[in-house]
VEXDREN-2710 file (C-alpha; in Angstrom, 1 decimal):
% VEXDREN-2710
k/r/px/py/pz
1/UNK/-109.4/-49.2/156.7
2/UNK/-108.2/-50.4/153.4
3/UNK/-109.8/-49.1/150.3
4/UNK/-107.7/-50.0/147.7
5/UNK/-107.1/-53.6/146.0
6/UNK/-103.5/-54.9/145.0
7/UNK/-104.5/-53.7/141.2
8/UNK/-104.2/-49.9/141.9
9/UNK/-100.6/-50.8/144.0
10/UNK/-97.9/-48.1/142.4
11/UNK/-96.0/-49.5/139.4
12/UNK/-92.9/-48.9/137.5
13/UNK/-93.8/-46.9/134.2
14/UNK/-94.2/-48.6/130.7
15/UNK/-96.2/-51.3/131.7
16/UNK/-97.4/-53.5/128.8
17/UNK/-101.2/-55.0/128.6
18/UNK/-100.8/-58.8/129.5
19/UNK/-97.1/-58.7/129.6
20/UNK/-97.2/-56.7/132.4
21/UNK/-93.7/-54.7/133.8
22/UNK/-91.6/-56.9/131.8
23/UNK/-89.6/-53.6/130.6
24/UNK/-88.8/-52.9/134.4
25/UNK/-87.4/-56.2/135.6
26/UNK/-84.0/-56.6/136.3
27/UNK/-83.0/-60.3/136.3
28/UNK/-79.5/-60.0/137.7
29/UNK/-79.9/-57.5/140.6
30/UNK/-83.6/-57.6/141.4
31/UNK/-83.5/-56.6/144.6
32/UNK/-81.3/-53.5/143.9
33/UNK/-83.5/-52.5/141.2
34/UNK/-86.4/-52.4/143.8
35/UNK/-84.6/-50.8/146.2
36/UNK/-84.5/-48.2/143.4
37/UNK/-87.7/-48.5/142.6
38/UNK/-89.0/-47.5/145.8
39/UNK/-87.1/-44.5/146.1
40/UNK/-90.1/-43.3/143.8
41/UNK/-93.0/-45.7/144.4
42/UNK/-92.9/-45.4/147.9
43/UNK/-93.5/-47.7/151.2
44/UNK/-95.6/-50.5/149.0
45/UNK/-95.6/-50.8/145.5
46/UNK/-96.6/-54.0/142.8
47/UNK/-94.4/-55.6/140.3
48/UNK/-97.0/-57.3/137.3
49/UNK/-96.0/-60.2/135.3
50/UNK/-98.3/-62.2/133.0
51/UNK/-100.8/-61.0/135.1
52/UNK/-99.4/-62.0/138.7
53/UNK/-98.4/-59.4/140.8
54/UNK/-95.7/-59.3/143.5
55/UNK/-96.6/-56.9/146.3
56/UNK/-93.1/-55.4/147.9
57/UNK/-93.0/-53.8/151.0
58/UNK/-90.2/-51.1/151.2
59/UNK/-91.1/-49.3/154.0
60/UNK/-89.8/-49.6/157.3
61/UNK/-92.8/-49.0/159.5
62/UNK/-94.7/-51.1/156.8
63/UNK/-92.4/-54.1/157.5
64/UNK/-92.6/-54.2/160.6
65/UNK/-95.9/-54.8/160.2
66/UNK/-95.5/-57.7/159.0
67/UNK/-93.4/-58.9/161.5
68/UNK/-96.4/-59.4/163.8
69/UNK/-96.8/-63.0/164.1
70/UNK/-100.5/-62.6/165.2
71/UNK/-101.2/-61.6/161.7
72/UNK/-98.7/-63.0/159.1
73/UNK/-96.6/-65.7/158.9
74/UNK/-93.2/-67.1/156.7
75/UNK/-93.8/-67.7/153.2
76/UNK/-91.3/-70.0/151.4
77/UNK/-90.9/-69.1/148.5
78/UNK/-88.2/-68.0/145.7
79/UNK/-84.8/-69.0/146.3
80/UNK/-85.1/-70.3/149.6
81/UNK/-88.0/-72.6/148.1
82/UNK/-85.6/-73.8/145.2
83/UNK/-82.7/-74.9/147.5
84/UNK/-85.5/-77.5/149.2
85/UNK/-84.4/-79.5/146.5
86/UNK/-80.8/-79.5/147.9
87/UNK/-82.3/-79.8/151.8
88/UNK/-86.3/-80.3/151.8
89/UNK/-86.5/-80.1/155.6
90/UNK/-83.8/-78.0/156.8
91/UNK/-83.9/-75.3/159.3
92/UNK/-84.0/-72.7/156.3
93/UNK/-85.9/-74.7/153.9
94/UNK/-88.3/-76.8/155.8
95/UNK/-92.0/-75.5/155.6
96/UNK/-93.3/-74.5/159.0
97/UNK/-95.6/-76.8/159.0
98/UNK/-92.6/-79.7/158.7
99/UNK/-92.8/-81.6/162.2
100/UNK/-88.9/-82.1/161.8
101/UNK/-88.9/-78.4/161.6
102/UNK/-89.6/-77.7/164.7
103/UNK/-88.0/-81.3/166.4
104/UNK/-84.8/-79.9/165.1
105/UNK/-85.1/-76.6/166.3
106/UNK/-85.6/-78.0/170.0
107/UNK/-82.8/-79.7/169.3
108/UNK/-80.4/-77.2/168.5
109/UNK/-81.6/-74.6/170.0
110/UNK/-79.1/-75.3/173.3
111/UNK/-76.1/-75.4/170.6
112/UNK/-76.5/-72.0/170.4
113/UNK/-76.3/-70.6/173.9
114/UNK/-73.4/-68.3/175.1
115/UNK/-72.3/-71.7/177.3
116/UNK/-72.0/-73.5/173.4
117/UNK/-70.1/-70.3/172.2
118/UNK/-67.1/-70.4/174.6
119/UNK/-66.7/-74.0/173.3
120/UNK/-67.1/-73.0/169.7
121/UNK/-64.7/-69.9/170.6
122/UNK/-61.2/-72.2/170.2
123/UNK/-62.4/-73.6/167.1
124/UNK/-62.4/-70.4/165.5
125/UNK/-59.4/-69.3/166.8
126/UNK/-57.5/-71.9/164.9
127/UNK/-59.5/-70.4/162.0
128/UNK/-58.0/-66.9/162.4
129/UNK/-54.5/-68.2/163.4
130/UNK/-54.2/-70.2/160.0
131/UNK/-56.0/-67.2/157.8
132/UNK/-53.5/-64.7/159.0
133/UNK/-50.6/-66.7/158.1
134/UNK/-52.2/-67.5/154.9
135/UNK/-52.6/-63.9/154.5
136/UNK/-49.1/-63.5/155.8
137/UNK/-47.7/-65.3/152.3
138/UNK/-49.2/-62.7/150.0
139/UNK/-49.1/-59.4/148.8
140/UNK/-52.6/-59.6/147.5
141/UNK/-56.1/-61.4/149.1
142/UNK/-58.9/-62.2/147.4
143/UNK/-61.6/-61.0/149.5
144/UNK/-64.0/-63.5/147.9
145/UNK/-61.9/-66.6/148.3
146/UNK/-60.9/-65.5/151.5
147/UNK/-64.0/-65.2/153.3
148/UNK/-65.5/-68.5/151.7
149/UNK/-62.5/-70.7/152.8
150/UNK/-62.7/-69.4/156.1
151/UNK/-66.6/-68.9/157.0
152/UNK/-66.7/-73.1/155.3
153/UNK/-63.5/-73.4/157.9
154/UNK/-64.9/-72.0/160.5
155/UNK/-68.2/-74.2/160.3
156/UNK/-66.4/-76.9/159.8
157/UNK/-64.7/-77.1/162.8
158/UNK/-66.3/-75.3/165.7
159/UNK/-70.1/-76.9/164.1
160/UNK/-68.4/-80.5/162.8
161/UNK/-64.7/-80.5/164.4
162/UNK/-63.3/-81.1/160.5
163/UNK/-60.6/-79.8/159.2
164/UNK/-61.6/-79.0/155.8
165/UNK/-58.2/-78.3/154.9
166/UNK/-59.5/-75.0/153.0
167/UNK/-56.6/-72.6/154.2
168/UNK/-53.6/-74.1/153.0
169/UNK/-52.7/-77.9/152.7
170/UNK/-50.5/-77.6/155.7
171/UNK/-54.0/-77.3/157.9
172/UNK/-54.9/-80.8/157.2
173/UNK/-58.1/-81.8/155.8
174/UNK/-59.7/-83.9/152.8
175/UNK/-59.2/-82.9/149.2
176/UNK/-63.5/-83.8/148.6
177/UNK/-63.7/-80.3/150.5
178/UNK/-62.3/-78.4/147.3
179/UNK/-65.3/-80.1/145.2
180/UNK/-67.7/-79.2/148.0
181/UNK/-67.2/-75.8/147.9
182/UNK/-67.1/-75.6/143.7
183/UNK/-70.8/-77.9/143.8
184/UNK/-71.9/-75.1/146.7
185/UNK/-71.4/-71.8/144.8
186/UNK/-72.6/-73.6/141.6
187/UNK/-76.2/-74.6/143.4
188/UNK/-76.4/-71.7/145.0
189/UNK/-76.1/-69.5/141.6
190/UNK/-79.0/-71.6/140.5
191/UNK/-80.9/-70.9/143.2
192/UNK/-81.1/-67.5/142.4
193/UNK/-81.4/-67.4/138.7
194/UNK/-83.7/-70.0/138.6
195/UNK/-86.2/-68.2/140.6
196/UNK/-85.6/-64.5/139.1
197/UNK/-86.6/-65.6/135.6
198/UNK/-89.1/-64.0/133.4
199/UNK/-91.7/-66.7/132.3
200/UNK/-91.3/-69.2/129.2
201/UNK/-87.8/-68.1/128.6
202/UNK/-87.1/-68.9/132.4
203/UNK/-88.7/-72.3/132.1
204/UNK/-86.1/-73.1/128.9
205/UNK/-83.3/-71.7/130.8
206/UNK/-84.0/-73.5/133.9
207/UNK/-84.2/-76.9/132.2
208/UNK/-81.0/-76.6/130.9
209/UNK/-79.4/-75.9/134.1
210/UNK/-81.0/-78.8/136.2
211/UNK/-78.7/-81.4/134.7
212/UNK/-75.8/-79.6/136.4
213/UNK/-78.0/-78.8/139.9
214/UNK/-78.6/-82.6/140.1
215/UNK/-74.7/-83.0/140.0
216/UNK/-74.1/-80.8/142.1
217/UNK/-76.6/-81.5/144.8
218/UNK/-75.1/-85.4/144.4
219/UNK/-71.7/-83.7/145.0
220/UNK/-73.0/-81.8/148.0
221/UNK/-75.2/-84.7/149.9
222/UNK/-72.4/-87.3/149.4
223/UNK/-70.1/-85.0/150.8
224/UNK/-72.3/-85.0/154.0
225/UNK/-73.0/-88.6/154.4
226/UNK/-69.3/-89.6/154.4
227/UNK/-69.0/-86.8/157.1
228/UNK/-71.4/-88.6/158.9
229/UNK/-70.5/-92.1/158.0
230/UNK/-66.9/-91.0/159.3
231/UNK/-68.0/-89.7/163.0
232/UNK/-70.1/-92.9/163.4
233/UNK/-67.4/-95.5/162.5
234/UNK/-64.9/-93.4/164.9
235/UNK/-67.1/-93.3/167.8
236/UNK/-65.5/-90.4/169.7
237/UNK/-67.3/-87.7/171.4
238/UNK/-67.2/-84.4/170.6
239/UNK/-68.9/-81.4/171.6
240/UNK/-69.8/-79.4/168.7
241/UNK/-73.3/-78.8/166.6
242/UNK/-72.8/-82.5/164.6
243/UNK/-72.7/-84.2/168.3
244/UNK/-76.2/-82.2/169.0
245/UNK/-77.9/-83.4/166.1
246/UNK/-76.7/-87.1/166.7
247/UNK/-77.1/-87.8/169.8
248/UNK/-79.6/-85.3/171.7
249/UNK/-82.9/-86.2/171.7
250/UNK/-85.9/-83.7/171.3
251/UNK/-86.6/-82.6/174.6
252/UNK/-90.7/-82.9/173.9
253/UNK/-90.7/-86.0/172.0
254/UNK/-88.1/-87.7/172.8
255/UNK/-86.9/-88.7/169.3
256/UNK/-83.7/-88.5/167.2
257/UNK/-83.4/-86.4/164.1
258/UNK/-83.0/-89.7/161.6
259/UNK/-80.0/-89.0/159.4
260/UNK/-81.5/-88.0/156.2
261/UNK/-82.6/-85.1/158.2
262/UNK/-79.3/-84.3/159.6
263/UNK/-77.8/-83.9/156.2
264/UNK/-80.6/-81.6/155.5
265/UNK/-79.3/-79.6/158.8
266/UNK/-75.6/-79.8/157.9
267/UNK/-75.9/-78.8/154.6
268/UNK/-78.4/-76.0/155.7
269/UNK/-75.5/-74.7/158.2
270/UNK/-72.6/-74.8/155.3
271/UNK/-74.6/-73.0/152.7
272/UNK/-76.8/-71.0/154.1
273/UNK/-74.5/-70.1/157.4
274/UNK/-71.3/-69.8/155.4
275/UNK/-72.4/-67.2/152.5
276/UNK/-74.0/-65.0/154.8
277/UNK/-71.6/-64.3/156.9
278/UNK/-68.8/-64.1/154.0
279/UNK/-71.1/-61.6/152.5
280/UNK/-70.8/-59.4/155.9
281/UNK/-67.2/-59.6/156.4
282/UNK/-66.0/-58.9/152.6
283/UNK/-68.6/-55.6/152.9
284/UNK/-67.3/-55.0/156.0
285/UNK/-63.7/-55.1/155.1
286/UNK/-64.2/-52.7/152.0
287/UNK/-65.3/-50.0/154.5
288/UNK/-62.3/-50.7/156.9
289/UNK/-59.9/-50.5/154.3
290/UNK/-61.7/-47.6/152.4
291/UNK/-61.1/-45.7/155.6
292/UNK/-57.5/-45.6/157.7
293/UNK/-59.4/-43.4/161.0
294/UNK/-61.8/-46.1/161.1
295/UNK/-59.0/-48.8/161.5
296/UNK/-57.0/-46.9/163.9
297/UNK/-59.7/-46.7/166.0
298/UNK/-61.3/-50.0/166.2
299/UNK/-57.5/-51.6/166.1
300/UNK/-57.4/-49.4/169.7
301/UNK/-60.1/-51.3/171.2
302/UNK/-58.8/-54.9/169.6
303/UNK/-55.7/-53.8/171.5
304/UNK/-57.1/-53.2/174.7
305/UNK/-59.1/-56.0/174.7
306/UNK/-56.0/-57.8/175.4
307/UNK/-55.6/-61.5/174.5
308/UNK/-59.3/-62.2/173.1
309/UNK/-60.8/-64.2/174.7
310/UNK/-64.4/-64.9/174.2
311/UNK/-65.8/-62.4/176.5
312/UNK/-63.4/-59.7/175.5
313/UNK/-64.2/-60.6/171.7
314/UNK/-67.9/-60.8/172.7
315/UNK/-67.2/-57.2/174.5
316/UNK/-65.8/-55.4/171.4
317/UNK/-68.5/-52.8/171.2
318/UNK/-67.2/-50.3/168.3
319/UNK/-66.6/-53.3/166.2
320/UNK/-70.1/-54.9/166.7
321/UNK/-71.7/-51.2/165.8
322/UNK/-69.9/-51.5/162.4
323/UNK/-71.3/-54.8/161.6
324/UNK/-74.5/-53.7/162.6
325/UNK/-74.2/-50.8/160.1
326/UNK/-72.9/-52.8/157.3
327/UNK/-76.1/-55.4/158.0
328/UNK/-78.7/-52.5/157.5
329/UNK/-77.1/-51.2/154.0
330/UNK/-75.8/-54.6/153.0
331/UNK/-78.4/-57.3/154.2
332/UNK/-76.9/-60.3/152.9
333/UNK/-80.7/-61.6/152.8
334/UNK/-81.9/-58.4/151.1
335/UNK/-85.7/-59.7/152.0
336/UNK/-88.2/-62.0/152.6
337/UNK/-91.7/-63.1/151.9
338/UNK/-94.5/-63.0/154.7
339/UNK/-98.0/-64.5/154.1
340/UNK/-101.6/-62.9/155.6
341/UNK/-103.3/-65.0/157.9
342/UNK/-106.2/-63.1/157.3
343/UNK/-107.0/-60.0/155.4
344/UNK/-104.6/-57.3/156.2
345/UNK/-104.9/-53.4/155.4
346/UNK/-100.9/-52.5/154.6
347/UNK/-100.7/-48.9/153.5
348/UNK/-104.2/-48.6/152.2
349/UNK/-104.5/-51.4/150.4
350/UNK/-106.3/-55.1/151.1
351/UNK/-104.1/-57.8/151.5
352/UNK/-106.5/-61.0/151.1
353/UNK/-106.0/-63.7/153.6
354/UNK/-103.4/-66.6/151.7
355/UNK/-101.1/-63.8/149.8
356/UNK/-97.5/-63.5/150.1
357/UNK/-96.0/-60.2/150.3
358/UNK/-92.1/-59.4/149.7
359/UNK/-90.4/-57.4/152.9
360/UNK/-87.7/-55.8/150.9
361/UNK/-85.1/-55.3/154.0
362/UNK/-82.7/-54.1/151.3
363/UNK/-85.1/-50.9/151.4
364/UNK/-86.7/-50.6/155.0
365/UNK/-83.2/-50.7/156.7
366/UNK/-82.7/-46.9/154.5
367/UNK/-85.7/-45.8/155.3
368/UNK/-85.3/-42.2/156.0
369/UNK/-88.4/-41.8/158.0
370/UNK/-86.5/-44.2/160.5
371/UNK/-83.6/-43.5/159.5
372/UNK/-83.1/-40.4/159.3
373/UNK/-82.2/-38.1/156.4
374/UNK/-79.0/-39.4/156.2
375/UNK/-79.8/-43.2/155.8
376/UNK/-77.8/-43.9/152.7
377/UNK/-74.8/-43.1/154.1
378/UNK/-72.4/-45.1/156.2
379/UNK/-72.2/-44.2/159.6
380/UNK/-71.6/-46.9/162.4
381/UNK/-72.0/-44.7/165.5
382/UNK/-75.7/-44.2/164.5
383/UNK/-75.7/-47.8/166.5
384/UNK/-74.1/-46.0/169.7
385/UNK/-76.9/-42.9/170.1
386/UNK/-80.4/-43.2/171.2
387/UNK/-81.5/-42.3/167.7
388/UNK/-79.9/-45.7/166.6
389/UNK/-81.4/-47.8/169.5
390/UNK/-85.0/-46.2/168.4
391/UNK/-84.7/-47.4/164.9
392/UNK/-83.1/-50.9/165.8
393/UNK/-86.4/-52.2/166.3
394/UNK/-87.3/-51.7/162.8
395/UNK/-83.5/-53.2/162.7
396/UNK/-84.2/-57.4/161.0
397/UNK/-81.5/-58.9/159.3
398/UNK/-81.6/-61.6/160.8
399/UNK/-85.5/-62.6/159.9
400/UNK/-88.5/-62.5/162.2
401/UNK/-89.9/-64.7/164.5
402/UNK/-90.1/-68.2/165.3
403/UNK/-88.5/-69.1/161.8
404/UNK/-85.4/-66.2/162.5
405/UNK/-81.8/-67.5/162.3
406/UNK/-80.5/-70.2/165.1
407/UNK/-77.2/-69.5/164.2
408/UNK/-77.0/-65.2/164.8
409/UNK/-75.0/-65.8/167.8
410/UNK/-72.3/-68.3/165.6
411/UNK/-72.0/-65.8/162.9
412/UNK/-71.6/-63.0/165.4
413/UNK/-69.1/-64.0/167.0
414/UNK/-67.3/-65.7/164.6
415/UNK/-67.4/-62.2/162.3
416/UNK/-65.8/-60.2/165.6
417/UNK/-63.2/-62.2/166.2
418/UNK/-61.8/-62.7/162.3
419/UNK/-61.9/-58.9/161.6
420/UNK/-60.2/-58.4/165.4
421/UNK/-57.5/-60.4/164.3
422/UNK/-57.0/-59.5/160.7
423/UNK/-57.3/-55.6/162.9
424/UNK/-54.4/-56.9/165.1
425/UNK/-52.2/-58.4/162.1
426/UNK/-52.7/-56.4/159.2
427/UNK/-53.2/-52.7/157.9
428/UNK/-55.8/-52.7/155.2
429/UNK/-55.9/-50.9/151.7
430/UNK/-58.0/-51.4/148.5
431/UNK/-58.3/-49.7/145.2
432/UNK/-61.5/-50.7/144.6
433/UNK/-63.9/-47.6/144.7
434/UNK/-67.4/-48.9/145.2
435/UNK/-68.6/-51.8/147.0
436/UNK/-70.5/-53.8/143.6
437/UNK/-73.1/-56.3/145.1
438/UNK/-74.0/-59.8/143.3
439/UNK/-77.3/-61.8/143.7
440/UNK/-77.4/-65.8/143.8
441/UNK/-79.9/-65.6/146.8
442/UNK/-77.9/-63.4/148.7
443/UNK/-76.6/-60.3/148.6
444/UNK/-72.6/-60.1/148.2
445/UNK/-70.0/-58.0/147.4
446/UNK/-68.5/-58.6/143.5
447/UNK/-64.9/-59.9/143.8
448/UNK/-62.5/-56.9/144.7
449/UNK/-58.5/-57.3/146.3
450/UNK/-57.0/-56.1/149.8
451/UNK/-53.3/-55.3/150.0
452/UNK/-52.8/-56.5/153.8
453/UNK/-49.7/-55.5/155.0
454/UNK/-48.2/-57.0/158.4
455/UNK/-47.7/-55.4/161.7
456/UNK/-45.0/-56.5/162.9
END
């Protein structure tokens, strides 16, 4: 039973009366500095500020306990609660209790099965055919600007069958998409700094910025209306993720998603599903080219995969344990908030019914009581032993419950068959010798080069 109140949580040392831990808060990499923290404060600890108090939850077993839908539910709130202003009622951003929510969940649910990925699969392909002879032309790659063009690429035409033109002119496409993707990283940087400032200073700061968010965001939603303005006035049919939210009606109510809402969903997919899964493959590349044996031997199984198809992409099993091991160190959600639906005893302490804690997944995922004593270091066969399938259920990059990410199965995928390819094409070096992470909601790796050389 819980004996303890949120007021006697563990804290970082030096806290100030009234100010609270305004000496331990780390504006640009908060998340990193709690996964530090809790190295020392343990499973559950409190962050005060002006006398509120953020309860994280670094412990693995801990954060699974707030998993259980029974007992809590999705809180929306920090930079996922700022982007509503980009898409209020988006998969991501919507609030549970959003009847579109849910409509458009029914909806494109069925756009997600492995029937939709085999269509989705020759989309991509074009992706990775034009990214390795981009990749072809240089003697460098940005790993940032790589990943971006080609995750934004690879939405756009297996989710929207557009050419965004994003990997070379001779690809085709519009030159809008080149403002797009400038408005896109600008909104979501202010996503994140908006919600990881300290008080009054934030609220200056934050005013400043909003001129440029309401450009942007005007950049961004245009962008999407002409997309859809464009597929109305041509009338064809198509059988991608745009079609589904168009023209299928919700199987329980029988209505259409009206089109304010399907912006919402679009943009939803192009942020939020893009700079995830850029954040996995630039992490994960670091690691292949930090280490030749590793290479070698995934580039084995690429080959004898043969012609990579979709199942034999979907089959690459040494290649899926790598990403796996690159999303439990390198979330590129590094957490997420839960809310009690009644009082809850977590750790010790009383959680009242109505509070929001912070699953640090950045943390749990290195737990070492899960883990094992090796949990900070790289290793993706832990993901082939039973060990590793005893901890995978502790194992939640991808959220929890009902309000988990539609599009796992997209990213997947789409992440397998880019780095079998670039396997196939290229051998991989870099000089840089630690993977840096940013934070602008996600977590990403800092801008670093690849030397890819061709295999002829």
């Amino acid at each position: 039973m819980a004996t303890r109140s949120i007021d006697e949580l563990p804290h970082a040392p030096g806290r100030i009366p009234f100010l609270g831990d305004v000496t331990s808060v780390d504006r640009k990499t908060p998340t990193q500095h709690e996964l530090e923290l809790s190295r020392t404060l343990g499973p559950i600890f409190g962050r005060k500020i002006l006398g509120e108090t953020l309860v994280v939850v670094s412990g693995a077993r801990l954060a699974m306990q707030c998993s259980d839908e029974n007992n809590w539910a999705r809180a929306l709130v920090g930079p996922g609660a700022a982007l509503r202003r980009l898409a209020p009622s988006g998969l991501f951003t919507a609030r549970t209790s959003d009847p579109l929510w849910a409509q458009a969940r029914r909806i494109m649910d069925p756009a997600f099965t492995a029937a939709s990925m085999r269509i989705y699969h020759a989309s991509m392909q074009t992706v990775a055919d034009d990214l390795i002879t981009d990749w072809t032309k240089r003697s460098t790659v940005d790993v940032h600007d790589a990943m971006t063009r080609a995750t934004l690429e690879v939405i756009g035409r297996a989710g929207f069958s557009r050419h965004l033109g994003l990997l070379g002119p001779e690809t085709g496409g519009e030159p809008d998409a080149t403002a797009f993707v400038a408005a896109l990283g600008s909104i979501l940087r202010w996503a994140s700094e908006s919600t990881n400032e300290l008080p009054l200073l934030g609220a200056v700061r934050n005013r400043l910025r909003d001129g440029q968010a309401a450009r942007d965001i005007k950049v961004l939603r245009g962008y999407v209306d002409q997309m859809l303005a464009e597929r109305r006035a041509a009338g064809t049919d198509h059988d991608d993720l745009l079609a589904a939210m168009l023209h299928s009606p919700d199987p329980e109510t029988g209505e259409f998603l009206p089109d304010h809402n399907v912006v919402d969903q679009v943009l939803t997919f192009l942020a939020a599903g893009h700079e995830t899964t850029a954040a996995l493959l630039e992490s994960t590349l670091f690691y292949l080219a930090r280490d030749h044996e590793l290479q070698h031997a995934l580039r084995q199984e690429v080959t004898a995969a043969g012609s990579l198809d979709y199942r034999a992409v979907a089959g690459l099993r040494g290649l899926r344990q790598l990403l796996n091991e690159v999303l439990r160190l390198h979330p590129p959600v590094p957490g997420y908030f839960r809310l009690a639906r009644t009082d809850q005893d977590l750790g010790g302490f009383k959680i009242p019914a109505g509070r929001a804690v912070f699953v640090l997944s950045l943390a749990a995922q290195r737990d070492p009581q899960v883990w094992g004593e090796r949990a900070e270091q790289f290793d993706p066969t832990r993901f082939a032993d039973r060990r590793g399938e005893a901890a995978e259920r502790f194992f939640k990059p991808w959220g929890t419950g009902p309000r988990s990410c539609i599009g796992m199965s997209f990213a997947q995928h789409e992440s397998l068959l880019l780095l079998a390819r670039i396997l196939n094409c290229f051998d991989l070096s870099t000089s840089a010798n630690e993977l840096s992470m940013v934070e602008r909601g996600t977590l990403r790796p800092a801008g670093y080069t690849l030397t890819a050389t061709y295999r002829s």
